[in-house]
N, C-alpha and C positions, 0 to 999 in steps of 0.2 A: 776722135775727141777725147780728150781727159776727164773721163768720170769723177778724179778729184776736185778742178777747179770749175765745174760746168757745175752753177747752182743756179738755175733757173727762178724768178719768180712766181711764187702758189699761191692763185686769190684763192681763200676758203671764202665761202656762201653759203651765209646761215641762214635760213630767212625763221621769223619766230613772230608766232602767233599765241596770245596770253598763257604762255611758260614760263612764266618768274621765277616758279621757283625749280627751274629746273636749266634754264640757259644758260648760269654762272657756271653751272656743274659741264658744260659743253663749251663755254668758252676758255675754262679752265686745261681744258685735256688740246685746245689746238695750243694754247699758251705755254704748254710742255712740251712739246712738240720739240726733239732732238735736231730738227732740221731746222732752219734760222729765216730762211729769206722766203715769207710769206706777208701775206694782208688779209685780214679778216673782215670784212663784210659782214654787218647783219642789218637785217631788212625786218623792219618792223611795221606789219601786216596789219596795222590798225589793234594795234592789243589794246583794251578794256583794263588789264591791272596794272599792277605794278612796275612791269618790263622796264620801263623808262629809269624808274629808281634804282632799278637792279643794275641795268648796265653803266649808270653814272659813272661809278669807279674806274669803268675799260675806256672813258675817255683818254683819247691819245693811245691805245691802241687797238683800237675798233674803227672802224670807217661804221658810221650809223645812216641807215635811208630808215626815215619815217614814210608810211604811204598810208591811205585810204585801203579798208579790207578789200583784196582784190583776188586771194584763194593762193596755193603755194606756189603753183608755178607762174603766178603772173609773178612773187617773190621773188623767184628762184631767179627769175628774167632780168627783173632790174639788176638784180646782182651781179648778174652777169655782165649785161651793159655797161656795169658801173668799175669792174674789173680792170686793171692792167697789168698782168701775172700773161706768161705765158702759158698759166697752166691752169685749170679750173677744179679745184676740189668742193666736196656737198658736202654739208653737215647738218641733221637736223637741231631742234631746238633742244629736246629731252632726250638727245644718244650722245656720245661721245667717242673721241678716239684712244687709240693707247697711242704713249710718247714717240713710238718707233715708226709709225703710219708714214708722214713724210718719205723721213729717211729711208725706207725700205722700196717707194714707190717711184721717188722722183727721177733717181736715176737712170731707170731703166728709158725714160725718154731722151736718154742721150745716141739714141738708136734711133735718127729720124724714121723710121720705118714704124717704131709705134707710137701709137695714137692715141690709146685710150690703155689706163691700166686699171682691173679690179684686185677685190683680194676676198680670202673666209672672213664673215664676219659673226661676232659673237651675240647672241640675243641673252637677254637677263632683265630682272622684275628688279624691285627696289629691296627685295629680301637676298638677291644675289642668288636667286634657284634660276632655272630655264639654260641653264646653262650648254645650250647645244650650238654647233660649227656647222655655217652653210657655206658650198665652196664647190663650183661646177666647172671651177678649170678654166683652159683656152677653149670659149664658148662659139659658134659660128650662128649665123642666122638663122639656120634651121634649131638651135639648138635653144634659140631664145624664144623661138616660136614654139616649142616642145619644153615652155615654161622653165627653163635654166635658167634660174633669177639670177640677176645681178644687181645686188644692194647698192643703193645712190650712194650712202655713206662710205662706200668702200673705194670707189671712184676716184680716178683723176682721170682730165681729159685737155688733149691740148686747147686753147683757143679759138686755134685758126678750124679745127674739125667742128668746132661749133658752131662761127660764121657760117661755114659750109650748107653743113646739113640741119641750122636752124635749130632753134630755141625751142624749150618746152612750149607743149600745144594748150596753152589756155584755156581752150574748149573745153577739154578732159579732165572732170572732175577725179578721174582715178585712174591709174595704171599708166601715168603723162611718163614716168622714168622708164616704164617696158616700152612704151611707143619712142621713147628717145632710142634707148640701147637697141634697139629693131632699124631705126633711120641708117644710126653709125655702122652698125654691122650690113648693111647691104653697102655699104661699102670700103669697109674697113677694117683690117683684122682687130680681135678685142686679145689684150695678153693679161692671162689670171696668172697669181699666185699665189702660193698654198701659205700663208701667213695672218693670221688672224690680226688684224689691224683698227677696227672697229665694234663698237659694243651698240646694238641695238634695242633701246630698252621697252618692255610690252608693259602695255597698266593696262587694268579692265574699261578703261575709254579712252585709247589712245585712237589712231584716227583711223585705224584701221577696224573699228571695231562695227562699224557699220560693213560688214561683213559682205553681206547682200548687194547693196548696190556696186563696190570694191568688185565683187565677180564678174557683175554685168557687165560694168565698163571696160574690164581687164579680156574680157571674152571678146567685145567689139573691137578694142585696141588691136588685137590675134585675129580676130578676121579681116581686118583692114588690111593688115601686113601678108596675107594668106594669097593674093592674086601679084605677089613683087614678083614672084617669075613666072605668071602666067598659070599655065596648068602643069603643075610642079607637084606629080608623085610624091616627091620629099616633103614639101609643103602640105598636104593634104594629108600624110605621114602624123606629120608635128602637131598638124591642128589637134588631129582627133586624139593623137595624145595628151597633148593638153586640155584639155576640155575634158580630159577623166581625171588629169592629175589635180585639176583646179578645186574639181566637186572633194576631190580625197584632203588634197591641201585649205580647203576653206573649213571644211569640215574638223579636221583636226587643230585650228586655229581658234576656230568657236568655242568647240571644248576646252580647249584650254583657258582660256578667256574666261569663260564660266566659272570652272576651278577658281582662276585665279579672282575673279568677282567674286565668289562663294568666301574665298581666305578672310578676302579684307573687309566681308560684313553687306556686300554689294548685293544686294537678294533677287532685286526686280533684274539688275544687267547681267547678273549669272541665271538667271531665267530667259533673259531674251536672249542669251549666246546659245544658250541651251536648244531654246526655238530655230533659232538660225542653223543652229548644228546638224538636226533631223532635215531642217530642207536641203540643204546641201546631198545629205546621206540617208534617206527616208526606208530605208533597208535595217539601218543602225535601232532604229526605235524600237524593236521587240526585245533588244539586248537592254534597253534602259534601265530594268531593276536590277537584272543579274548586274552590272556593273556600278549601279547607284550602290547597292548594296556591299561591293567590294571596296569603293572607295571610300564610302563611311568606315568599311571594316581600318584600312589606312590610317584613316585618320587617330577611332577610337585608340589606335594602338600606339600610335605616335606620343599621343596623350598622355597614354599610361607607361610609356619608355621612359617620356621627358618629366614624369612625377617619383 
């Protein structure tokens, strides 16, 4: 097949829950999008502000679902449903893409043999810090069980692999995209590439900030997927590494979190990320002053750089 004239249609599925001011900034980056032959979808999740006023303007080119609150992946669902692209790309409400995303991804589905493609994706705050690349490659099953995330915003999947192996599981208040990517890979190779194509943006109460129960869920999600091939050495492998890397990875997510509620004047949610940090790592809490104390030293000095 001719990789020049093979341009498949890409529904993008946004689903947005009261982020006014923050969707224009995500509908704006698939609308730059080098790659042409797409449809945007957004599903609006019962929002409370302004949403509606905001997206007025992408009349004619947005496809708009209003619904009743019914949580993100019942969103994610209709969107899907409501799709005619042979391709499914995710977009949350307050991330965005860079211009090249498409075009760098779609292609490679001219190799019916793949199915689903990821890519590195970049996280950053709204001061443009957190600047760090997550990126685990050509992932396998066990590798997703052994916590090798795969960002939803980095995604595309074919269609027909969705029919297949079924929609987000609505039940699951967290970790619905790990129990997706864990379905497809029990039966399907996943192909990554080393390209940064998406910006995942952190605030001190984005939705990951309920920390705690995000774990639990994420942990059931991993033991659910943990008996797919029986009693599997490799599997039992993966769990228990995951289940250390989850306590290391939440823990370090809290903290930051904290910090970054501590910048923007946030006292009590950089006090509870702070609480959440030590239950995750309860080893960490004798270090708390030497490192409180280091960090204010940071700061102090910043201060007096920038004076």
């Amino acid at each position: 097949m001719d990789n020049a004239e093979w341009k498949p249609l890409v529904s993008v599925v946004i689903p947005t829950y009261n982020r006014a001011h923050y969707i224009a900034e995500a509908l704006d980056s698939v609308l730059n999008q080098t790659y042409s032959r797409y449809e945007i979808i957004v599903i609006n999740d019962g929002s409370k502000d302004n949403t509606e006023e905001i997206l007025a303007p992408y009349k004619g080119r947005i496809r708009l679902i209003n619904q009743k609150n019914a949580g993100l992946s019942a969103a994610r669902n209709a969107g899907i449903r409501a799709s005619t692209g042979d391709l499914i790309a995710f977009l949350d409400d307050d991330d965005r893409w860079q211009p090249h995303k498409l075009a760098v991804q779609v292609p490679l589905f001219a190799d019916p043999k793949v199915n689903l493609v990821h890519t590195a994706g970049r996280f950053f705050d709204d001061s443009n810090g957190w600047d760090n690349v997550q990126f685990f490659g050509d992932v396998d099953f066990h590798d997703l069980l052994a916590m090798k995330i795969i960002y939803v915003q980095t995604v595309i999947v074919r269609k027909t692999v969705m029919n297949e192996i079924g929609f987000f599981d609505e039940t699951i208040p967290a970790g619905e995209d790990v129990d997706m990517w864990l379905r497809i890979a029990s039966k399907y190779k996943l192909t990554g590439i080393d390209t940064c194509t998406s910006e995942m943006r952190c605030t001190a109460t984005s939705m990951q900030s309920n920390m705690e129960n995000f774990f639990v869920y994420v942990n059931r999600v991993l033991e659910r997927h943990s008996h797919y091939h029986g009693d599997c050495a490799l599997c039992r492998a993966a769990l228990a590494k995951s289940r250390a890397q989850l306590r290391v990875h939440f823990y370090e997510q809290c903290k930051n979190r904290s910090r970054l509620a501590l910048d923007e004047k946030k006292y009590a949610q950089a006090i509870k990320m702070r609480i959440y940090a030590f239950r995750f790592d309860p080893m960490a809490l004798p270090k708390l002053p030497l490192n409180g104390c280091k960090y204010l030293y940071r700061r102090l000095t910043r201060k007096r750089t920038a004076a």
